[in-house]
N, C-alpha and C positions, 0 to 999 in steps of 0.2 A: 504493500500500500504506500510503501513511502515515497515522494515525488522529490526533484530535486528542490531547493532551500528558497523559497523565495518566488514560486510559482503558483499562480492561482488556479484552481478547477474552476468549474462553469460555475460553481454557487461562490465564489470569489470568496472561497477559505482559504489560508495560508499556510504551507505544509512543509516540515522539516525534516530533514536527515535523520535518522534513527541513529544512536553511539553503540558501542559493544564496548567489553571492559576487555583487555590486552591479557592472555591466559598465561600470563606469567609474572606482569607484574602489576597487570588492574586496573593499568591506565583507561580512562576510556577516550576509545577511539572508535574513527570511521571503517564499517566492516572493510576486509578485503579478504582474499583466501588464504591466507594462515592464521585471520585472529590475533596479529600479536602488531606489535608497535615497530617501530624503525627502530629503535635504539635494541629493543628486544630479540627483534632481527637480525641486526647486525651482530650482537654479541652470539648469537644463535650460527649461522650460516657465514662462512669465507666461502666465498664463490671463484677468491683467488687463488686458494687452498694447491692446483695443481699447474698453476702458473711460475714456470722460472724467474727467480730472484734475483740470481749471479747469471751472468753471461761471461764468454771470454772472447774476445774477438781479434783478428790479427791485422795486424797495421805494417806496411813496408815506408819506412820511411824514406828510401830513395825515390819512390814516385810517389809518395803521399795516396795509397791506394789500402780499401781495406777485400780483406779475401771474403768472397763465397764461395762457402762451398760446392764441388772440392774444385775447381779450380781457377775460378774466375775470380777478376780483381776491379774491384769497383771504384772507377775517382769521386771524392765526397768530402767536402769543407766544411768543418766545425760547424754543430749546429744550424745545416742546414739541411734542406728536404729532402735530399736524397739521402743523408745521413741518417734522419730522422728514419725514414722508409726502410732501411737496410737495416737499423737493428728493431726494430719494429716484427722485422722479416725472421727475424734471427732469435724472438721467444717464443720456449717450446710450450706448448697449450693455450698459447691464443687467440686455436683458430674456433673453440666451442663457445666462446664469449663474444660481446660484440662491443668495440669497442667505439667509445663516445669523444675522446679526446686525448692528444698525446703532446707534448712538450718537452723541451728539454727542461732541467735541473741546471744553474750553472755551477760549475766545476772548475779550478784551476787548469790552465792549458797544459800545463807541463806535470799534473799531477798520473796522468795514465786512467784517467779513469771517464767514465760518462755514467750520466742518471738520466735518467725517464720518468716522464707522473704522467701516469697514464688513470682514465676512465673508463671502466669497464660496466655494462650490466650484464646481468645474467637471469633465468629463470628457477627461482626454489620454490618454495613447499604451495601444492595446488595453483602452480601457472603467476605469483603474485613474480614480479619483476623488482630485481633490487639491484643499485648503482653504489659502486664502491672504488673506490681512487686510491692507489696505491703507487710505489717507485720501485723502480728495477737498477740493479747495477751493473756496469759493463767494464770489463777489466781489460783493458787496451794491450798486447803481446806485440813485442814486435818480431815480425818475419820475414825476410827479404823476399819478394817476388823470383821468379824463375829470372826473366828478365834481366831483374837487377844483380841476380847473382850471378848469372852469366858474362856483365858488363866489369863488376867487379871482380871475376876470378883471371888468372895470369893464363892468356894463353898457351903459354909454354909448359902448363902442368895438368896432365891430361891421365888418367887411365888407360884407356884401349882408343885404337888407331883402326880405322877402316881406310885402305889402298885398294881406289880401283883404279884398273888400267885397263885399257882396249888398245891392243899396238894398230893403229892404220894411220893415216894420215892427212884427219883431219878432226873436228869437236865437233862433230854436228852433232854424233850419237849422244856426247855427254849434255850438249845442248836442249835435247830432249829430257834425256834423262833428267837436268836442271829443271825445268817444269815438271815434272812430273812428279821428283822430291816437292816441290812448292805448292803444287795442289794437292797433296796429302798430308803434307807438315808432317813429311820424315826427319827432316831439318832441326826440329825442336827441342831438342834433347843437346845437340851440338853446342858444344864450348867454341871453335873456331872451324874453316873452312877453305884449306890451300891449294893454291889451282898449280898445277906442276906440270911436265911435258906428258903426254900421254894420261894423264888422269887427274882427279882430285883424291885427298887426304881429310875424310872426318876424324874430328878428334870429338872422344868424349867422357866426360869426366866418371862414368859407371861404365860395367862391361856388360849389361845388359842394353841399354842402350844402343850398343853396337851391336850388338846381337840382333836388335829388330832392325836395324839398317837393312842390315844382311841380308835376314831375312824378305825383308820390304823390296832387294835387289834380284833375290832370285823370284821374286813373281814378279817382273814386271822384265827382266831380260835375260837371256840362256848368260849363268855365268859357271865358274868353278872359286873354289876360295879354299883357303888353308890357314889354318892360326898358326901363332908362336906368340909366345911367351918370356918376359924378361922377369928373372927376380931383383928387385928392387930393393927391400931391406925384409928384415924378420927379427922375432924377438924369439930368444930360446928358451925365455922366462914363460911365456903362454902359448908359445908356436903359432904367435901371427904371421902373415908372411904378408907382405904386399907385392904385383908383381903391374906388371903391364903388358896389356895385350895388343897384338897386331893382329889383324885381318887383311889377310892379301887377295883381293878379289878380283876375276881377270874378266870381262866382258870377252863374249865370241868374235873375232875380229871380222864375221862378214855383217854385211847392214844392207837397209834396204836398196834395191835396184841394183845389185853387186851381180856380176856374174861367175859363175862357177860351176867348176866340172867334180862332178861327187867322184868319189873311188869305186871300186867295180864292184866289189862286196856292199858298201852302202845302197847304190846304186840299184842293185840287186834285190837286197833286201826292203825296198822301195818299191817292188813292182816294175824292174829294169827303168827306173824312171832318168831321164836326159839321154846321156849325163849330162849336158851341157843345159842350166836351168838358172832363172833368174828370181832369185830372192826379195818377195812380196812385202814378206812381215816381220818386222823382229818383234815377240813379244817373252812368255816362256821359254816359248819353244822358237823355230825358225819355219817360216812358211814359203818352200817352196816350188815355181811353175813353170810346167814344160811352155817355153814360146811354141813350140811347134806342134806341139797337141792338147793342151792345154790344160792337162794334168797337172794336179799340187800332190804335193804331199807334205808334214811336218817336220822336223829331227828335235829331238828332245835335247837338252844340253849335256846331257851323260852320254847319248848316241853320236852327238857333234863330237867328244873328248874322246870317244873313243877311237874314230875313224875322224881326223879332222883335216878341213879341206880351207883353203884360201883362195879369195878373189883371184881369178886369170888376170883380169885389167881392171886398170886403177880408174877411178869413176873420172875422174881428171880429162882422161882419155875417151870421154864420149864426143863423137862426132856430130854433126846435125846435118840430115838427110830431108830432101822435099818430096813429099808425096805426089807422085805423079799419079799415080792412079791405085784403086783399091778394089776389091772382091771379098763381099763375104762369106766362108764356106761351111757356114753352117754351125756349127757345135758353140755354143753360147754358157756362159757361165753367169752365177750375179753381178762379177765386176769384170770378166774380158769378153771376147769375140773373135774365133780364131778367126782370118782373113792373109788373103793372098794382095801384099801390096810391090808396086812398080815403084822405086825410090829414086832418088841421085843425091848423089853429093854436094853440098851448096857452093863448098868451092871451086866445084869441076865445073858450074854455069858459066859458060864464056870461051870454055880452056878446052875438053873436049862433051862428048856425047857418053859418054860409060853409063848404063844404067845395070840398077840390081832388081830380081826380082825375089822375095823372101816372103817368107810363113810368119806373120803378126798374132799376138793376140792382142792387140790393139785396136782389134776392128770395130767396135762400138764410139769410138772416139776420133778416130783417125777419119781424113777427108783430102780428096785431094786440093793440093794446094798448101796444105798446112804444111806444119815442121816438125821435124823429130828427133830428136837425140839418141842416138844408137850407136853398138860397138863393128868397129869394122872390121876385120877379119882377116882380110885383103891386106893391108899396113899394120894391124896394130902386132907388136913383137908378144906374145902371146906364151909364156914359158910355165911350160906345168908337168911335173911327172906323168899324173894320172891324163891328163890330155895327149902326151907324146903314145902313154899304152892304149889308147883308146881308136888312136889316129892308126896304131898300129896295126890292131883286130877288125881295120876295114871299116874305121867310122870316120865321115865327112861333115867338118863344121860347116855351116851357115857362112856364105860370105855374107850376110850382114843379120843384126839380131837387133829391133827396135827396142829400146826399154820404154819411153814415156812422150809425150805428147809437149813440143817446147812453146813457151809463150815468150821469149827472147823479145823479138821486133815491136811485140805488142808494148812489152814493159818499158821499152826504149822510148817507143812515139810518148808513152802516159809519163815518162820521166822528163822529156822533152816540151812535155804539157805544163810540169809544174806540177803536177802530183804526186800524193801522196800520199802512206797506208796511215788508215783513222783508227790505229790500234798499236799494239804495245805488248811488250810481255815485263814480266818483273823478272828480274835477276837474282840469285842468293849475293850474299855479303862475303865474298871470299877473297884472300888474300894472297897474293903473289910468292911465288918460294923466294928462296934464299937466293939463290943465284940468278933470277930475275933480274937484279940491281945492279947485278954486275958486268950484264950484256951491253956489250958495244951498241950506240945509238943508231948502226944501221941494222945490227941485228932486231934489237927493239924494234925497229919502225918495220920490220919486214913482218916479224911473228903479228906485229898489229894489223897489218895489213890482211895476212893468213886470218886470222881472225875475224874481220870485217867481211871478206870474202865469204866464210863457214857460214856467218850469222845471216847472211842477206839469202845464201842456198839456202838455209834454212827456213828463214820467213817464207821464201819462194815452198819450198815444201807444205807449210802449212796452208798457206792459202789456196793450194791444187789437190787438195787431201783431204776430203770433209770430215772421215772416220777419224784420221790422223789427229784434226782440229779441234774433233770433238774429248780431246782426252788434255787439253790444254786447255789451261786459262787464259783468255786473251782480253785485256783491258784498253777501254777507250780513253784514243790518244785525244784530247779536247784542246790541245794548242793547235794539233795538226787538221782535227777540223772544223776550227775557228779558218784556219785559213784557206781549206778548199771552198767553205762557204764564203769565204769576202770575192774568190773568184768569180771573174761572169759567168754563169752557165754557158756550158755550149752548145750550140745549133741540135734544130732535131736529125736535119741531113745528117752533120756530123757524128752525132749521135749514136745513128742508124746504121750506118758506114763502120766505123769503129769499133774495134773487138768487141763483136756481140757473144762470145764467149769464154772473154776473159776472168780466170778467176778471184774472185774478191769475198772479203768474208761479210756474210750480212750483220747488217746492226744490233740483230737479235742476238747472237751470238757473243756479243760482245757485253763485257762486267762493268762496273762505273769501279772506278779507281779508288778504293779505299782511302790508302795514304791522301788521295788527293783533297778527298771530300773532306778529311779531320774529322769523323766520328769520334763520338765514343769508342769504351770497352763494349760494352752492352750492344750498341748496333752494329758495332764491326765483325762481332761473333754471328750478330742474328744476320746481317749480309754474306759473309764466309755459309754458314748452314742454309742460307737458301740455293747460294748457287751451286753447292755441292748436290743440294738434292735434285736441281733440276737438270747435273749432269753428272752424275756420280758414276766413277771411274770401275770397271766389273775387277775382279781381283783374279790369280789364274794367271790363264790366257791370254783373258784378252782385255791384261794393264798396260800393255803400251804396244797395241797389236801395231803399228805403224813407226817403227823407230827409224828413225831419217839416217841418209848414208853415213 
């Protein structure tokens, strides 16, 4: 019957709240569903009861960052909101309360410590809702970040040592391989990183660490590796011993578009396959295919060591041939088309008439007119055991064997345009060897040269290679296309005329530059795991099915 306090019914009588007495200490109060008073209540019920008191949290004073866990590191300035949110984040059983308000406490800066007063309600006895405000402490630890200890420790003192080498002669491969450590942050663990003739040198401060290098190397290229071990000191009092570890790890020295003549037993054991076959893919394994009939097959990296074969000709030594004419003969694959094409030589136009006619599997791409980089046969000096036994038993090389389809003339006219690529790769942080420094200035200027050379085949490679592409991270270059945009466009004639199939990588494909943008920790991690998801690299096989010459 009771009405609220001050409201009249239709006969304009005036009606009041009804009290109850408090079942503990008599007060009388306004019913609610426990019968009892606030004070009574609160002496009765801690709602905080399962709520952390002490917290500990870890703070890197070199970047002024504090850790979440386990391994993120969050920037956040004294009493401010995202400091507030982070330990907020950070007490355990606060997510069955709901909380009404939060604040700092102030604390001496240099005491190591922070407080919190917080408001919480919660729901006790029969649904009645009680608010009660309490402080939390947090005990500040200091921990140096991965980063920072990385920054601070002497490169010169290292545990275990990864040595990889590939003997051939050029960096494309490690070039790849450099991307590819960098899209998976194999890198992370590394104390330092020294680029030397023939390979690089990780160093790092555990030998586990190295271990997953290793590891990380054989699934993603056919290698072999060996350890050795140095002891370093030991105590005979506990029989500690500390030692340092090396890993000698050797990549297979053929790469892709190499040619080569397998041994007769490999051969053999292949399904009589070539011998004479040009190398598709490095990835695990090595893949394989006959140009002339267009059979693949794999070799495992135990199967390569066991029977192991070396490029006939050095990729250096590819010629470029013009398509005079082509035929397709049928037998088609996902990525070739065997075909019968009529070739010449580009520098024999003018000089005489010599034409070749050879077995492609180039035939899905090849056209006449186009151009193509192939080994010649006819001039190139060609020295191999297992080719002299093969030539012997009555088998005839190919005077000419196309490997790939060239875009030379195209990339000249677009360089003579003033173009230029709207993309980037990042580089590791690596350091020169020791004798580096001491190279005479034309020596210097030549390896740089070598170098500049390797990098541009290589760009060239990814841009003609979408599978290959797809295993890189390639970031947008936004100086480079600030300035093809300030250019005039060009004509639709010209346009139209102008390598309608030249390769270029689409804008989709390409990441926005982290470094560039200056994110945070927080978005830089949540930008890294998007793009990995949307191109995340398969593990096996096929980790670097396309590994460049």
């Amino acid at each position: 019957m009771a009405q609220v306090s001050g409201a009249p019914d239709t006969l304009g009588i005036q009606h009041t709240q009804g009290h109850v007495l408090c079942c503990l200490c008599g007060l009388a109060i306004q019913p609610n569903p426990s019968n009892m008073c606030v004070n009574c209540l609160r002496t009765q019920v801690d709602i905080t009861a399962n709520v952390q008191k002490s917290v500990t949290i870890f703070f890197c004073r070199g970047c002024g960052r504090y850790l979440q866990p386990p391994r993120h590191w969050v920037k956040a300035d004294l009493e401010s909101r995202e400091l507030l949110t982070f330990c907020v984040k950070r007490i355990r059983g606060l997510s069955k309360l709901k909380l009404v308000d939060a604040g700092f406490i102030w604390t001496e800066p240099h005491s190591k410590r922070l407080k919190l007063k917080l408001s919480v309600q919660g729901e006790v006895f029969n649904g009645a809702i009680l608010q009660q405000t309490f402080s939390v402490d947090f005990v500040v630890a200091d921990q140096p970040c991965l980063d920072c200890n990385r920054h601070a420790a002497s490169p010169n003192v290292w545990t275990a040592c990864v040595q990889v080498r590939q003997h051939v002669h050029h960096k494309r491969t490690f070039m790849f391989l450099e991307q590819m450590i960098l899209r998976h942050g194999a890198d992370a663990s590394c104390t330092n990183i020294k680029e030397i003739h023939e390979g690089l040198d990780f160093f790092f401060a555990n030998r586990q660490h190295a271990v997953k290098l290793v590891d990380f190397l054989q699934a993603v290229v056919p290698i072999k590796f060996r350890t050795a071990k140095q002891l370093v000191s030991h105590n005979i009092h506990t029989s500690n011993y500390n030692y340092k570890y090396t890993f000698s790890v050797e990549i297979v020295p053929v790469c892709k578009d190499d040619l080569v003549c397998l041994p007769a037993k490999l051969a053999a054991s292949l399904g009589n396959l070539g011998p004479l076959v040009l190398c598709s893919r490095v990835s695990a394994a090595l893949t394989l295919v006959d140009p002339l009939t267009l059979r693949h097959a794999q070799v495992e990296a135990g199967t390569y060591w066991h029977s192991p074969f070396r490029s006939l000709i050095l990729p250096k030594q590819l010629v470029e041939f013009v398509v005079l004419d082509i035929e397709l003969l049928g037998p088609t694959t996902s990525r070739h088309s065997l075909a019968e094409a009529q070739v010449a030589r580009k520098s024999d136009f003018g000089r005489n008439d010599r034409m070749y006619t050879t077995i492609t599997h180039l035939g899905q791409i090849l056209h006449p007119g186009d151009t193509a980089l192939g080994y010649d046969f006819e001039h190139a000096n060609a020295v191999d055991p297992d080719l002299d036994r093969w030539i012997e038993r009555g088998g005839s090389p190919p005077e000419v064997i196309l490997v790939k389809k060239s875009y030379q003339e195209k990339r000249a006219r677009k360089h003579a345009k003033g173009e230029t690529r709207t993309w980037k790769l990042n580089r590791l942080a690596m350091e020169a060897a020791a004798g580096a420094e001491k190279a005479s200035a034309q020596r210097a200027r030549q390896a740089a040269d070598r170098d500049t050379a390797d990098m541009e085949h290589f760009l060239q490679e990814l841009e003609e290679d979408a599978d290959m592409r797809s295993r890189v991270a390639l970031f947008k270059d936004k100086q480079a296309a600030a300035g093809r945009a300030a250019r005039p466009a060009p004509s639709v004639a010209a346009t139209d005329d102008d390598d309608g199939d030249f390769p270029e990588v689409p804008l989709e494909e390409l990441l926005d530059d982290l470094a560039g943008l200056q994110l945070d920790e927080a978005e830089e991690e949540a930008a890294i795991a998007a793009a990995a998801a949307a191109g995340e690299l398969d593990g096996g096989d096929s980790g670097a099915e396309d590994m460049t010459e």
